[in-house]
N, C-alpha and C positions, 0 to 999 in steps of 0.2 A: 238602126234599131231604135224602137219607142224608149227615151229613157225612164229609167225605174229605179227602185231602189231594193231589187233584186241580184241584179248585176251591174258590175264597172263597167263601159265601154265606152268613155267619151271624157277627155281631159279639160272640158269644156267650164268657163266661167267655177262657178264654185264647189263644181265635182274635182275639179283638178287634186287634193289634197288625198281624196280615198285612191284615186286612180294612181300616183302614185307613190301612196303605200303599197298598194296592188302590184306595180310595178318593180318596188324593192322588194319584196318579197321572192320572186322570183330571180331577182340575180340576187339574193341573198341565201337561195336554196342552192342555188346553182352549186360551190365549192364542195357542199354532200354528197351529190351524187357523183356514180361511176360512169365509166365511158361510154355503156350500152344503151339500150334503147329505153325510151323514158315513157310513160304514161301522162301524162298530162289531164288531172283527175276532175272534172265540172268546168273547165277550161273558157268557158263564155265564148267571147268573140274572138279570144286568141291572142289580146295587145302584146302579149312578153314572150310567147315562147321560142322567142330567137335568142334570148339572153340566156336560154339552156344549149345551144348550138358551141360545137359542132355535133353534137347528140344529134338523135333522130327522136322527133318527140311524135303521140301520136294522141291525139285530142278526142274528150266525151264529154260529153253535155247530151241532158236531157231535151233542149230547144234547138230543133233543128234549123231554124232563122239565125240562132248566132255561129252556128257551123258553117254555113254556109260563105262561099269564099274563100277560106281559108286555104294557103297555099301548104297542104300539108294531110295525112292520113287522118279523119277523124270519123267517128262513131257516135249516131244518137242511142244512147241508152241510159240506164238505170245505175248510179253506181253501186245500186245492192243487188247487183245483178249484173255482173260486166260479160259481153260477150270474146273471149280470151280464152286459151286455154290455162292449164297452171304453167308458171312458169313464165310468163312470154317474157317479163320485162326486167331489165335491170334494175328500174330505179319508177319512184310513183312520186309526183308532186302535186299535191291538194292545195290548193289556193283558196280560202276562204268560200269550201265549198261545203267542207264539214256541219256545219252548224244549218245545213239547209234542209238537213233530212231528221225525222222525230227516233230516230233508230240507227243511228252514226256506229251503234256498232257490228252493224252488217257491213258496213263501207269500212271497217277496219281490215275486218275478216275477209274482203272480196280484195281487197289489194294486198295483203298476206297471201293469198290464193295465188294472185297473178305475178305477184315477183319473183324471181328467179331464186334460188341459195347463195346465201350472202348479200342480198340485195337492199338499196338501201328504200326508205318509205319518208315523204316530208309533208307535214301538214300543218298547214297556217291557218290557224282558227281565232276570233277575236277571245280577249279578254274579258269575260264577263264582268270583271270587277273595276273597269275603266271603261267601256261602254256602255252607253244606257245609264240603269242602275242594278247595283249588284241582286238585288231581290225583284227585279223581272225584267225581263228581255221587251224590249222597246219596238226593235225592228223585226215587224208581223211576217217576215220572210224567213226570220230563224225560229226555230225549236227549239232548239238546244246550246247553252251557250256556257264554256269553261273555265276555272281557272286552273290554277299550274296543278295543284292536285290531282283535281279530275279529270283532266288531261289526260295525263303520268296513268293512271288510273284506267281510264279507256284504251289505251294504247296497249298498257303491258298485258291484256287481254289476251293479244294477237303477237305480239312480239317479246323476246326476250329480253331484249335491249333497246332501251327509252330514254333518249333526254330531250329534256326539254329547256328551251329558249327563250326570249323576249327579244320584240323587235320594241324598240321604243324610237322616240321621235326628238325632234331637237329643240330647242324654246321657242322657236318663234311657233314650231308646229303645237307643243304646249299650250300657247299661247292662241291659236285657233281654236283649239279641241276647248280648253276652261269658254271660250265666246259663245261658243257652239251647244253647251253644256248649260249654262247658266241660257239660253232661248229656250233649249229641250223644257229643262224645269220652271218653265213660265209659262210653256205653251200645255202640260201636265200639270201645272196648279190650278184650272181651268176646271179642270175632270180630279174634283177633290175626293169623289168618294169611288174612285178606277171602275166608273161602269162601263170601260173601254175593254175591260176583258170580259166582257159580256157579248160582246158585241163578235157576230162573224169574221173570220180570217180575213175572207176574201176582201170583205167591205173595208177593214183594217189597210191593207194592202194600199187598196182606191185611195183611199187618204193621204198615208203616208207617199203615196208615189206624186199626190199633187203637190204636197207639202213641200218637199223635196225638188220638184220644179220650181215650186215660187219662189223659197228662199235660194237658190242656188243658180238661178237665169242669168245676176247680175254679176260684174266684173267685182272680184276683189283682190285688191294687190296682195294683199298676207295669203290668203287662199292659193291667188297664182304665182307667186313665189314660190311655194313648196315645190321640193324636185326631189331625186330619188335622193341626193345625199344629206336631205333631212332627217335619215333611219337610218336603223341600225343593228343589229344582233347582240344580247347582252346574256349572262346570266344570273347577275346581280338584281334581289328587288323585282322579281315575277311579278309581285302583284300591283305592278305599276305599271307595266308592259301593256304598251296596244292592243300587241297581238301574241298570242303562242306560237309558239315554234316547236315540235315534237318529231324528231329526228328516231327512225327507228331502224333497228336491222334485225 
């Protein structure tokens, strides 16, 4: 598949680091869930869902190019709009797919739907307040993006029972992220008066998807270093956490 900066799907040169976070996330979800059958929520290309095995997981994504091949049951659809009955599944894991739709709380309420009683629900959504910047979302592929509050807040909508997590990362990953961070905000002091939000999604899109190729084609040891046991699951200090973790039953 075209790389983008819509989806993970390649550990390649200087993607390696989001991939896998992506990665950890998934055997980081893994311990939540019960022994039945799993949804596997905007699932992309599929890299991890064998670290929820011996489960039976069954995969949705709206892009039927990244479904394709996958050695496993999967559905293109909508996930404000799952086709399931109530009921079907033990266990639902979202993988930073959340923050991809402008109305996240349909996609609450359609996997509340579809899980069984007692079942558990896991959704990894980024931190707003360590990506990007806390006052606007950066990557033109998200709508909507959280911190532990509004999380907590979205969730207990649909569920009774909500915690929420942080996955955070290790120094040397620290130490990528601030590099990485301090480029963002040089390449944004360019565009001093943000006529960038003026500007179409899609054309937004175009940009950041070449950006993101150029800077990321070439080999970097600190980049390719990172591996899953860079993360980690925390509860302390949310708002320094990568990512959310929102465990629900």
């Amino acid at each position: 598949m075209k790389v983008t900066g819509e989806r993970v799907s390649t550990a390649r040169g200087g993607f390696n680091p989001t991939f896998q976070r992506h990665v950890a996330a998934y055997a980081l979800s893994a311990p939540f869930l019960g022994p039945g059958r799993v949804l596997d929520l905007g699932c992309g290309v599929g890299h991890s869902y064998h670290l929820l095995a011996p489960r039976e997981t069954v995969g949705v994504d709206l892009d039927a190019a990244a479904l394709a091949g996958q050695d496993r049951e999967t559905h293109v659809a909508d996930m404000r709009a799952l086709p399931f009955p109530d009921g079907a599944f033990a266990s639902v894991v979202s993988v930073q797919s959340l923050e991809h739709v402008p109305d996240a709380e349909r996609v609450v309420a359609e996997v509340r739907r579809v899980l069984e009683p007692g079942g558990t629900a896991v959704f990894v959504t980024p931190n707003r307040l360590t990506f990007g910047r806390p006052d606007e979302i950066i990557d033109p592929y998200h709508y909507v993006e959280y911190d532990a509050d509004q999380l907590r807040e979205l969730l207990r909508r649909s569920f009774p029972e909500v915690q929420i997590d942080g996955l955070f990362g290790s120094e040397r990953m620290a130490d990528l992220l601030a590099r990485e961070r301090a480029r963002m905000e040089r390449v944004l002091a360019v565009d001093r008066f943000r006529l960038r939000r003026r500007l179409p999604r899609r054309l937004l899109q175009v940009a950041y998807d070449a950006s993101l190729r150029l800077d990321r084609r070439r080999e970097d040891p600190l980049a390719t270093a990172i591996g899953v046991e860079d993360f980690r699951l925390g509860s302390e200090r949310l708002d320094e956490a990568l990512d959310l973790v929102g465990v629900c039953r």
